[in-house]
N, C-alpha and C positions, 0 to 999 in steps of 0.2 A: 591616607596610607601613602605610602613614598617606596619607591620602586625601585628595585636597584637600576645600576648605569645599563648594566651589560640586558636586562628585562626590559627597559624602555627599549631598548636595539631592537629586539627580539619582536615587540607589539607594533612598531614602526617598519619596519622588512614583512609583516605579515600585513598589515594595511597598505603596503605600495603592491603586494603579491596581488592581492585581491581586487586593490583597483585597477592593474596590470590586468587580471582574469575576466572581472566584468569589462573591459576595454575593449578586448582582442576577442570577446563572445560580442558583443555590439558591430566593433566593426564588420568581424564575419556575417552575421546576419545582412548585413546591409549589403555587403559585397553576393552574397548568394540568393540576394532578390533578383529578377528578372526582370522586373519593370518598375516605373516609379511614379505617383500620379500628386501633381502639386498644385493645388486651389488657392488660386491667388483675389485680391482684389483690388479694382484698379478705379480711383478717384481723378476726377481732373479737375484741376485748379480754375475759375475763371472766375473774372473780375467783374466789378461793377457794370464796369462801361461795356462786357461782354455783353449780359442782362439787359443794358438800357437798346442792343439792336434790336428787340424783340419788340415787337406790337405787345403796352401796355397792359391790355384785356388778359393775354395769354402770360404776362412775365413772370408773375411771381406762381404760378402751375408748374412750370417751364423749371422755373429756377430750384422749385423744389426736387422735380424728377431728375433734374439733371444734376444737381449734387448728392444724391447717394451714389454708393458706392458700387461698381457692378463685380460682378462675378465671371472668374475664368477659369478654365482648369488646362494644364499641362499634361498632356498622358507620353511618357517616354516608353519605347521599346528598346529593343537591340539597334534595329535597322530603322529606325523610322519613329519622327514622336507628331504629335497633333496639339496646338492650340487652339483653342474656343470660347465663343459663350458659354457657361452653364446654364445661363438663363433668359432667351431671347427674349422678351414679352414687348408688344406695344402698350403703348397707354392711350389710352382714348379721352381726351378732355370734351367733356358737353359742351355743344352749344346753349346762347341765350334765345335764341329763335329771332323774331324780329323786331332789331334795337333798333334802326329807322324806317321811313318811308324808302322800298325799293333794298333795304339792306338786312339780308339773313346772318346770324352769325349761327353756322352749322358746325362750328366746334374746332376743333383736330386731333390729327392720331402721330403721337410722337414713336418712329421708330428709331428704335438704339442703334450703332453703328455693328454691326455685322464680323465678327474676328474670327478667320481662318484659315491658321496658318499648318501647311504640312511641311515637313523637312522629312527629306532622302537622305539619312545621314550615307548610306552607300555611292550616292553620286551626285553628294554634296551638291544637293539644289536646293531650292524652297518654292512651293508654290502655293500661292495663296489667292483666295478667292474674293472678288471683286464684286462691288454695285453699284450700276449705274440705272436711276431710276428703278423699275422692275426684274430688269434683267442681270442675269450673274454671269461671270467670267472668271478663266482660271488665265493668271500668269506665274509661268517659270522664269526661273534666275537662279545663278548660281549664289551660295555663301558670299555674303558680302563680308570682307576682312576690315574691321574698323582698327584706328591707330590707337588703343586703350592707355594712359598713364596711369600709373601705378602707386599708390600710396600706402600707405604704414596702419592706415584705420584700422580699426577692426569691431565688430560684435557678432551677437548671436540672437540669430533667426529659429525661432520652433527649436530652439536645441543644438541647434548644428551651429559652427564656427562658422566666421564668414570674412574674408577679405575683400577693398574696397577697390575699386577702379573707376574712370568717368573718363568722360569723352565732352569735349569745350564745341561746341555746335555753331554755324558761321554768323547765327544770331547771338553769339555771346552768350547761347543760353546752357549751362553745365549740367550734361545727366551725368550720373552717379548711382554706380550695380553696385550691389552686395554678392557675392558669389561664396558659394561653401564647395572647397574640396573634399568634405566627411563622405558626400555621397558620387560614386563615380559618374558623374555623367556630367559631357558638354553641353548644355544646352541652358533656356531660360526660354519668358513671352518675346522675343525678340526674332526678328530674321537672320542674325547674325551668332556665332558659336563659336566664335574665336578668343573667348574666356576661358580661361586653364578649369571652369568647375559649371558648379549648377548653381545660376543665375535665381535666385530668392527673394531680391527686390530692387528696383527702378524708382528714382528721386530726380526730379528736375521741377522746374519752376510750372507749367504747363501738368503735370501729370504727378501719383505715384501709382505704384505697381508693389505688392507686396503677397509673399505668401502667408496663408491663416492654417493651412495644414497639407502635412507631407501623409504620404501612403505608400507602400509597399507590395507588390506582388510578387508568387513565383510564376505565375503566368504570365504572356502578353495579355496589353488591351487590347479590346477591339476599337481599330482605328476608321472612320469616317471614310469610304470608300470612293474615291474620283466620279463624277457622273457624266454618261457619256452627252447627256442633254447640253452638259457646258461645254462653252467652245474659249480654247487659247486664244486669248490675244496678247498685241506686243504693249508696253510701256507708252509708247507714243501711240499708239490706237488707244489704249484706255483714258490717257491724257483729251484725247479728241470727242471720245465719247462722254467725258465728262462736261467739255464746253460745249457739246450741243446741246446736254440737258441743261444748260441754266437759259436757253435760248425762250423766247416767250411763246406758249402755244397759245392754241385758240379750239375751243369746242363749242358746239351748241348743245343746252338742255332739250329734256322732251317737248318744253315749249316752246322752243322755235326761238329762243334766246338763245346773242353771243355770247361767249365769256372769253377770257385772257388767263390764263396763268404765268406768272412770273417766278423764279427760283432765285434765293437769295442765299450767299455763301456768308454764314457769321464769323468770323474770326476772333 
């Protein structure tokens, strides 16, 4: 069937009306959410030769737990958002009992690294929590302002539009954010919120970081409450307390043997 000129006008004006209406009902929605919660997953890239520092027995255990992918979630308020684990777990590898004369292999328990990041968008700090051995520590700081360039890229994340930025790091190594302005809010998994939007995903050679789904409330979350057991310390004090822990200890079993413990940093 064939249409007149002035009828095609007419069914074309009523299809821009419409996606014009569903447009401006989607934005609204979004704008009159109250909070926003974004589950990201975050892989990290390592190499062979990362693998090969690992005592053999344990490597390819190691290799397996440590290339899937973990889980994190973003909870934004008005004043204040929290990033985390979603899913802390150790994994415990069996020992073989005893593979020589005088030598037990009792196993080990791989613990994941620990993310806890809170931001005071009111008095634009960050503080996040720290582990050193057993013990935890909160340090403050303010927003760090990173020098962002700017490029023309573009895709879409879970539905939302997204523009590109990156940051050239003093090892040559380029991270690269995706950020969407569809939803209002500054932030991303990162310390820093000096991105014009919401941060969606993190690319560099070392890591990615990606969201698998966005959520909505009219409510706030409930965010993770400070504990008064943790005590601040400064950047150079954490710095310190991490080079004592690689320092060598020494205990005795219930049998009246000495042992040695050594900590080793993989890179």
């Amino acid at each position: 069937m064939v249409h007149h000129p002035s009828f095609n006008h007419l069914i074309n004006y009523i299809m821009r009306e419409i996606f014009l209406f569903f447009t401006i009902i989607s934005s609204n929605f979004i704008f009159s959410q109250k909070s926003v919660k974004i589950i990201y997953e975050q892989k990290f890239i390592r190499s062979d030769s990362f693998f090969n520092q690992i005592p053999e027995k344990d490597r390819e255990s190691l290799k397996e737990i440590m290339n899937k992918a973990e889980v994190h979630v973003l909870m934004c308020n008005e004043n204040a958002s929290l990033y985390k684990n979603a899913d802390l777990k150790e994994v415990v590898i069996p020992g073989k009992g005893l593979v020589a004369p005088n030598t037990i292999d009792q196993g080990l328990v791989f613990k994941p690294y620990k993310n806890w990041l809170f931001k005071d968008y009111s008095n634009n700090a960050v503080i996040e929590l720290k582990k050193v051995d057993e013990n935890e520590y909160y340090i403050k700081r303010p927003f760090r302002k990173e020098e962002f360039i700017f490029d023309e890229k573009k895709k879409i994340i879970e539905g939302f539009n997204c523009k590109s930025a990156f940051l050239v790091k003093p090892n040559n190594d380029t991270i690269q954010y995706w950020y969407t302005q569809d939803i209002p809010v500054l932030d991303g998994p990162v310390d820093d919120i000096n991105l014009p939007g919401l941060i969606l995903s993190i690319e560099s050679k070392k890591k990615m970081i990606y969201a698998i789904r966005i959520e909505f409330s009219d409510t706030e979350y409930p965010l993770d409450k400070l504990k008064k057991s943790i005590p601040f310390i400064t950047e150079v004090e954490y710095e310190q307390y991490k080079s004592d822990a690689l320092k060598p200890k020494s205990y005795q079993d219930a049998s009246g043997n000495k042992h040695e413990t050594k900590s080793v940093i993989i890179k």
